[in-house]
C-alpha positions, 0 to 999 in steps of 0.5 A: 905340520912338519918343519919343512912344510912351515918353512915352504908356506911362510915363504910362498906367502912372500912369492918366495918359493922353497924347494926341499932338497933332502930332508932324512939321511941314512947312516950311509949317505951321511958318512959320504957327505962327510968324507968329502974332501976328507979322505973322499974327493969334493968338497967338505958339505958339511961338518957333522958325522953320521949321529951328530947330523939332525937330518939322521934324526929327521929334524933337519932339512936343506932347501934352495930357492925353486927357480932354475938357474938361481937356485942359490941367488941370495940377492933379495935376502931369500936365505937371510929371510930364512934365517931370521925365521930360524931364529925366531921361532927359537925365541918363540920356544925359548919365550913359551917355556919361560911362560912356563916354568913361571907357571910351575913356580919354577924360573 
């Protein structure tokens, strides 16, 4: 299962819905995300250059709330929920490789 599907059915099952809004970005695309506001008009969305952005890789992707009109809304806690589970499943990883390395004798 891919990230951004785990990420939507952790969030429906607390009547929470994601809608993903981009996923994989090509070189083009981001190169123009990042000239905004630096030498292209609007407003800077984001920090990374085109090898530095996970989504060029097919690791990343951006998502909002899938109600028109609140796409955005974090008044019940929708986006830190979803930070929280980020963070989580980091640790999860970070604990498994631990268990791991204890395994092999090597931590």
């Amino acid at each position: 299962m891919r990230k951004s599907e785990d990420a939507s059915a952790v969030m429906q099952k607390k009547n929470m819905n994601l809608l993903i809004t981009e996923t994989w970005r090509t070189k083009d695309e981001q190169d123009a995300l990042f000239a905004k506001d630096r030498t292209a008009p609007g407003s800077i969305v984001t920090n990374c250059k085109y090898s530095q952005s996970a989504h060029c890789w097919g690791v990343a992707f951006d998502f909002c709330r899938n109600i028109k009109g609140s796409e955005y809304t974090n008044e019940d806690g929708f986006f830190n929920i979803i930070g929280l589970l980020q963070h989580y499943n980091k640790w999860l990883k970070y604990i498994k490789m631990i268990k791991i390395l204890k395994i092999l004798h090597i931590f």
